[in-house]
C-alpha positions in Angstrom: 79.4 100.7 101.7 81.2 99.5 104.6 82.7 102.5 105.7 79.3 104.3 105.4 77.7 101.6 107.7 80.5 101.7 110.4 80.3 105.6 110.1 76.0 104.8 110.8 75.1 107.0 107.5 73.5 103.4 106.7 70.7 102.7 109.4 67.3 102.1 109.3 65.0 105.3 108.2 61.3 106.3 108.8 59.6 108.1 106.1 55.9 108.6 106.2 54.9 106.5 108.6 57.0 103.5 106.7 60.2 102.4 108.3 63.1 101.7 105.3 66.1 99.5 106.6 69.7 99.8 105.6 69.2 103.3 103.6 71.1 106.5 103.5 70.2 110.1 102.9 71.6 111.2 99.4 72.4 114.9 100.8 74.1 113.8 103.8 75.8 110.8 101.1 76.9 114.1 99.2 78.1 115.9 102.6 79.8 112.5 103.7 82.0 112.4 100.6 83.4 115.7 100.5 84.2 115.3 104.4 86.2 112.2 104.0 87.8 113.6 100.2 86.0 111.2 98.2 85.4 114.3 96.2 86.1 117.7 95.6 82.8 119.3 95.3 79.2 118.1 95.1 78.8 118.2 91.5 81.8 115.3 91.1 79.9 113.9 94.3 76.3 113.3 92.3 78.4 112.2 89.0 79.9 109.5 91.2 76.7 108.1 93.0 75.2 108.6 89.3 77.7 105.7 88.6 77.1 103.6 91.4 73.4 103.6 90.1 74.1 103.5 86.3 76.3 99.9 87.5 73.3 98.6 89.6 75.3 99.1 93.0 72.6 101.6 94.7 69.3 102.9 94.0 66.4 104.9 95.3 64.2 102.8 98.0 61.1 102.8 96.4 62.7 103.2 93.0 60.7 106.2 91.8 64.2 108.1 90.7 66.2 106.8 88.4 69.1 109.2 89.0 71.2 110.2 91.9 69.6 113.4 93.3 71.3 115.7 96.1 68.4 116.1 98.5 66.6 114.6 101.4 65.7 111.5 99.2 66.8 107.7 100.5 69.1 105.4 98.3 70.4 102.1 99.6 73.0 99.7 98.5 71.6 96.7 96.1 73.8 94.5 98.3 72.3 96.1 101.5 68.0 94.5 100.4 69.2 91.3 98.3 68.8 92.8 94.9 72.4 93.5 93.6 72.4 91.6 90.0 74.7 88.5 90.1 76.1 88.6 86.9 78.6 85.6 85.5 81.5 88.3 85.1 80.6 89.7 88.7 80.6 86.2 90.0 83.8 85.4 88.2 85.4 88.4 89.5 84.3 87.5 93.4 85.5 84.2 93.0 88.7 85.5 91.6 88.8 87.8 94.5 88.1 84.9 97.0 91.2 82.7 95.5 93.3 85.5 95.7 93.0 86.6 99.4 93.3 82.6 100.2 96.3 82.3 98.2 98.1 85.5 99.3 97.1 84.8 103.2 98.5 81.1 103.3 101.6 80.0 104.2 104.4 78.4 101.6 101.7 80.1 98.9 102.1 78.9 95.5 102.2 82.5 94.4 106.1 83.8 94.1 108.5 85.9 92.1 110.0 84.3 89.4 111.5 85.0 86.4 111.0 84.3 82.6 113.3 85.7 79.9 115.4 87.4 82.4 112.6 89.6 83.4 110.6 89.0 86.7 107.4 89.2 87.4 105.4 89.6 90.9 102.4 87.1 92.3 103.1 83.9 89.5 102.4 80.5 89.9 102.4 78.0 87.1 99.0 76.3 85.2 99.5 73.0 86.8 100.6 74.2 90.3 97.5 76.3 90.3 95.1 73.7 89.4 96.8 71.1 92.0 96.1 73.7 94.6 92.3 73.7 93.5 92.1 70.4 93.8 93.7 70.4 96.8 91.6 73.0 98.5 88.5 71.8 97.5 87.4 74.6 95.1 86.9 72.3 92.1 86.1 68.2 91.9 88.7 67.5 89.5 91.3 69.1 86.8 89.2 69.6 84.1 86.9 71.8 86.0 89.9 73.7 87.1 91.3 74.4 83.6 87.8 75.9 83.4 87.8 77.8 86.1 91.2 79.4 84.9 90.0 80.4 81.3 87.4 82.0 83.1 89.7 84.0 85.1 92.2 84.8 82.3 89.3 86.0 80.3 88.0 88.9 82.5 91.5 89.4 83.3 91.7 88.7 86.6 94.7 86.3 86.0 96.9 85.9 82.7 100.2 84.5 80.3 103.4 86.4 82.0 103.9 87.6 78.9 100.0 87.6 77.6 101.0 84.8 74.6 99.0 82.0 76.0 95.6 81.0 77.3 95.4 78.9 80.6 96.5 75.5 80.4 97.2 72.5 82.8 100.9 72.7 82.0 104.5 74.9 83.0 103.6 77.5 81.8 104.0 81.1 83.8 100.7 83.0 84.5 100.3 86.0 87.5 97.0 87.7 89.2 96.7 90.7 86.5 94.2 92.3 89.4 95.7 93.4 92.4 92.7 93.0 94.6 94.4 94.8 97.5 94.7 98.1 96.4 93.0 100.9 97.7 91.0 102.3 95.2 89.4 105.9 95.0 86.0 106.6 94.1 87.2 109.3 91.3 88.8 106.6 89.7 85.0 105.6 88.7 84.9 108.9 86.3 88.2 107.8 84.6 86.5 105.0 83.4 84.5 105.9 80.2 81.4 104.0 79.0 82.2 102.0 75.3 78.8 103.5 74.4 80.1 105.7 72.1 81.8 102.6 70.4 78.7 101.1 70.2 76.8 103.9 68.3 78.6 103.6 65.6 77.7 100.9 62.7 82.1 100.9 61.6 85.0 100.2 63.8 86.4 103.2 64.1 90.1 102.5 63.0 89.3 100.4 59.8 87.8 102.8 57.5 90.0 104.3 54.0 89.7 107.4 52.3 87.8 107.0 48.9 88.9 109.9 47.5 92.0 112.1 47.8 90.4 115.1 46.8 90.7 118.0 49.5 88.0 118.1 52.1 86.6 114.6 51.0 86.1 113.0 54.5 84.6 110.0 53.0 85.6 106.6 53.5 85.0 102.9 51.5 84.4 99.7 53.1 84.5 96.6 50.8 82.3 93.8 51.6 82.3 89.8 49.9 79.2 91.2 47.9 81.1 94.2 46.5 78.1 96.2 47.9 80.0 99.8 48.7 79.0 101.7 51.3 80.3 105.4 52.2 81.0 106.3 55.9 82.3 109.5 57.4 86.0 109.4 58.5 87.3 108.5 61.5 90.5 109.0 62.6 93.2 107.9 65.1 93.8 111.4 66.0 90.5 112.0 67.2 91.9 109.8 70.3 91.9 111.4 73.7 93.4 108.6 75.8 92.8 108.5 79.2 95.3 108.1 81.3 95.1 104.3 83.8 97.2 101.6 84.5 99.0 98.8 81.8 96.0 96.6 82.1 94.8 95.7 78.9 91.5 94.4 80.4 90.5 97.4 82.1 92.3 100.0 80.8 89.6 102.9 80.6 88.2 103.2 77.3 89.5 105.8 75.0 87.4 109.0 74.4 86.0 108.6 70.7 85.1 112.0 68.6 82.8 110.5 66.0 81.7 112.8 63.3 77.4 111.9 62.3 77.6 108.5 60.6 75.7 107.1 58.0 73.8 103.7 58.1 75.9 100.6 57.3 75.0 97.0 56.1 75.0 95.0 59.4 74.5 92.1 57.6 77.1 89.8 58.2 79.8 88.2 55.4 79.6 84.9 57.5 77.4 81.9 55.8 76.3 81.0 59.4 77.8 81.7 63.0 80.7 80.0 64.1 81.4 79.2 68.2 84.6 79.6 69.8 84.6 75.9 70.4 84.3 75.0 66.3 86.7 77.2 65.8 89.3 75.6 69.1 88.5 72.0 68.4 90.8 69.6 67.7 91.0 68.7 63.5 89.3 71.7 62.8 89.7 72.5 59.4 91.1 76.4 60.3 94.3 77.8 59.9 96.4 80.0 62.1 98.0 83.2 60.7 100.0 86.1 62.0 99.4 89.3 60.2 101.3 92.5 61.0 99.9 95.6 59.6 101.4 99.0 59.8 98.6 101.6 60.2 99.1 105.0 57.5 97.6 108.5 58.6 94.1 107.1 58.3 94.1 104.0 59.5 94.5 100.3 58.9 92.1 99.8 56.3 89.5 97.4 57.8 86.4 96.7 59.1 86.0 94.0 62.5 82.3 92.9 63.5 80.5 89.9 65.9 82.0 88.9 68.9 83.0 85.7 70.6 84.3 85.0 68.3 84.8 88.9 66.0 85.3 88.2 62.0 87.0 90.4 59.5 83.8 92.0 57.7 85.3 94.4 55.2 89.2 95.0 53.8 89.7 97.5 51.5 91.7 96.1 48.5 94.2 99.0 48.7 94.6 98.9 52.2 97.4 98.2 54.5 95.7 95.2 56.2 95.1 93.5 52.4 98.7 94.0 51.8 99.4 92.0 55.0 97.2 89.1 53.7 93.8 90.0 55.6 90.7 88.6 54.3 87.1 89.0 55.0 85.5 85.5 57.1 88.9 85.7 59.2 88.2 85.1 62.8 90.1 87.7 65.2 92.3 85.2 67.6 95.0 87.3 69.0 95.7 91.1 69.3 99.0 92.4 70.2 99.8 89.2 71.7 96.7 89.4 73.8 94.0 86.6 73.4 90.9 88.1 72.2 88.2 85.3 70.9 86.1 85.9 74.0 85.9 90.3 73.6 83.0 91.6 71.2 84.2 94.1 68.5 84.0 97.3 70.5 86.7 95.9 73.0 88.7 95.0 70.1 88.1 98.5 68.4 89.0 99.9 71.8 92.2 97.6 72.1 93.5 98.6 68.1 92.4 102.3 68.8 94.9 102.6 71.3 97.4 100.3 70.8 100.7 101.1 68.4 100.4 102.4 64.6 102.6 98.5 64.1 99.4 96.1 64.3 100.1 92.4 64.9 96.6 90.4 64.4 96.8 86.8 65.1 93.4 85.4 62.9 91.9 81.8 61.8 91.5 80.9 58.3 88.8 78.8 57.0 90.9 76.1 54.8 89.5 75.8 51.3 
């Protein structure tokens, strides 16, 4: 956007008697992009304007197009007439941005290498040093608003554990910017990033899903519920992964590419008597237990079923299934994933994190105690 206003393809237009400020021209957008090797051709051009629109970033002036369209039609920037949505996780993610730049700008910065388990990591600083710094600074009124402000951060993963065991605390413990807010990034790397729509569409996690029958060409697959109601899916298997490839972030690694075969209905209802908040499940004297379960996954999968979000629950296990052998229950709450706090993802994320993690599962979940 910046570039495109220094470069005056953003000025103000007149169309029809009507003069339109701060708009560009989609063709000459199109032209603009190829020029400066944004992209290769026009048609990866319009797909990558399409996604600026699809993510509320820029739209057509008067709104009458909902897509991106390569002619002598005016777009703007959402930012550029006052009507870019402010969501929390975009507001999180400037205000990450914001502390970052402060922090890597100022001198004696609490942000260093140091080292943990003779490995070393780049741009830490420790839970209480950070949150003296906020105080300091002025960016919060007191500690427990800055212990806030961190969770926040570590949860969109703009900040996190060294070693992505622990959530933020006000303590000694080692945490790093995750985000690298300085790199230059590439407009292609927008079509890298696939939508968790696919996810979504279907009613069972893709990974958690057993074979029902050994017979030859028998795709179908049982998922057990509390009510021993039985419902029969279509198969779904790890090898219909096509990772993409992206960087180690675990946050915002692109979203693998699912293959679902047509799927049948499910029961959405849920196994849980009532819903249960993060905080019920977090507070102190709680009557939950902690357990670690590791669960190696066979050729079809781990033999599960995950569902909700914020906190997810275990909704089906199939009684012959890995993840009952490794002491999985349905009610379980999801805490932990590979080491990587997950009680604030919804199950898609989850699904996403499982589908592409390693065959060797290590679940961290919460127990109801009887």
């Amino acid at each position: 956007r910046l570039r495109l206003h220094d470069g005056k393809l953003i000025k103000d237009r007149r169309y029809h008697l009507r003069t339109y400020p701060n708009c560009f021209v989609a063709k000459e957008l199109t032209d603009w992009l190829i020029d400066h090797k944004e992209a290769p051709d026009r048609e990866t051009g319009i797909r990558l304007m399409q996604k600026l629109m699809d993510h509320y970033i820029i739209h057509h002036v008067c709104d009458e197009h909902s897509d991106y369209k390569d002619a002598k039609l005016l777009y703007r920037f959402r930012k550029d007439d006052g009507t870019f949505p402010l969501s929390k996780d975009m507001k999180v993610f400037m205000r990450g941005q914001s502390l970052y730049e402060k922090l890597v700008s100022m001198e004696g910065s609490i942000l260093k290498v140091r080292e943990e388990n003779s490995v070393k990591y780049q741009r830490t600083f420790m839970g209480c040093e950070m949150i003296d710094w906020l105080v300091q600074e002025g960016e919060v009124e007191n500690r427990k608003e800055a212990v806030e402000l961190g969770r926040a951060l570590l949860e969109h993963g703009i900040i996190q554990h060294v070693s992505n065991r622990h959530h933020f605390f006000d303590s000694d413990i080692l945490y790093q910017f995750w985000t690298n807010f300085r790199r230059r990034r590439r407009l292609t790397e927008l079509l890298n990033e696939n939508s968790s729509r696919t996810l979504s569409e279907s009613p069972d996690s893709p990974f958690c899903l057993r074979k029902l029958n050994p017979d030859p060409g028998n795709t179908s697959f049982l998922s057990v519920q509390t009510n021993k109601e039985i419902k029969i899916i279509s198969a779904v298997r790890r090898s219909s992964i096509t990772s993409l490839a992206g960087n180690s972030n675990s946050y915002f690694n692109p979203t693998p590419t699912l293959v679902f075969p047509p799927v049948a209905e499910c029961n959405p209802k849920s196994v849980l008597k009532r819903p249960i908040t993060n905080e019920e499940l977090l507070s102190p004297g709680a009557p939950y237990i902690k357990k670690t379960l590791t669960i190696v996954g066979d050729a079809v999968g781990w033999g599960f079923v995950v569902r909700g979000g914020r906190p997810c629950h275990i909704q089906a296990v199939d009684p012959g299934g890995p993840a009952a052998a490794a002491g999985m229950k349905v009610c379980q709450f999801v805490f932990s994933v590979n080491g990587m706090y997950v009680l604030h993802l919804d199950y898609q994320t989850i699904s996403s994190l499982i589908m592409t993690g390693p065959r060797t599962l290590v679940m961290e979940v919460m127990e109801a105690i009887e």
